[in-house]
C-alpha positions in Angstrom: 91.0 104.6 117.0 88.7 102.6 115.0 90.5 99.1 113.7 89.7 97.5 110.3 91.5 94.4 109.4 94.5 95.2 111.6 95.0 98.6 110.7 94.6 101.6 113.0 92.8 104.6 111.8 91.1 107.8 113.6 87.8 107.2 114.6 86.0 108.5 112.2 88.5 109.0 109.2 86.7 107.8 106.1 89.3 106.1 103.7 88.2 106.2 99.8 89.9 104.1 97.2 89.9 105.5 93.9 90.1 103.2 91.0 91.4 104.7 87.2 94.2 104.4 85.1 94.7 108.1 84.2 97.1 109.4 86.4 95.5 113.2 85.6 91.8 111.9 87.2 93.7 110.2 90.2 96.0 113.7 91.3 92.8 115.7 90.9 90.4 113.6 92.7 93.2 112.9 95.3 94.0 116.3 96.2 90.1 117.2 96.7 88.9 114.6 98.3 92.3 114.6 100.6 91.6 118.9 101.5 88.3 117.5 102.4 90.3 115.4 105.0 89.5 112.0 103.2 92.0 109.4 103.9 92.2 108.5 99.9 93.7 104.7 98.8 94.6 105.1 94.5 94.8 101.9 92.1 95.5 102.4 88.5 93.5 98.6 88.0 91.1 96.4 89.0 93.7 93.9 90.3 95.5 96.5 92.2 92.5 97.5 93.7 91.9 94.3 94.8 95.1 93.6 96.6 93.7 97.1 98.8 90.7 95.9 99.7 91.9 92.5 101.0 94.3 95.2 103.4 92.8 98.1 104.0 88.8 97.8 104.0 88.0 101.5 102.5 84.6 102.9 103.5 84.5 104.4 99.7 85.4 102.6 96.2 85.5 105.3 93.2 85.4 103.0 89.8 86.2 104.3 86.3 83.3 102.9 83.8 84.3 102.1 80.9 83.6 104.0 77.7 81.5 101.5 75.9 79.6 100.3 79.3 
């Protein structure tokens, strides 16, 4: 078991944390990534995001841009 911050995982596992406020983009890219056997983290916003990093150090962060970036 590989330990990150405290928390047990399966060696190996990669976690991603996807970042996005529409809840369509988040079920889609959860269910792939997760078939894929992806350990996947969601946050609907940046500060929620945040507060998952500080507990659960993903391997992976998936960020919405912005339309105007």
């Amino acid at each position: 078991m590989a330990v990150a911050d405290g928390k047990r995982r399966p060696a190996g596992e990669t976690t991603v944390l996807i970042v996005d406020d529409d809840e369509t983009n988040l079920d889609m890219l959860t269910r792939r990534l997760s078939v894929r056997r992806f350990s996947v983290l969601t946050a609907t916003s940046g500060e929620e995001a945040l507060l998952l990093v500080k507990n659960e150090l993903p391997d992976v962060l998936v960020v919405e841009m912005p339309e105007d970036f």
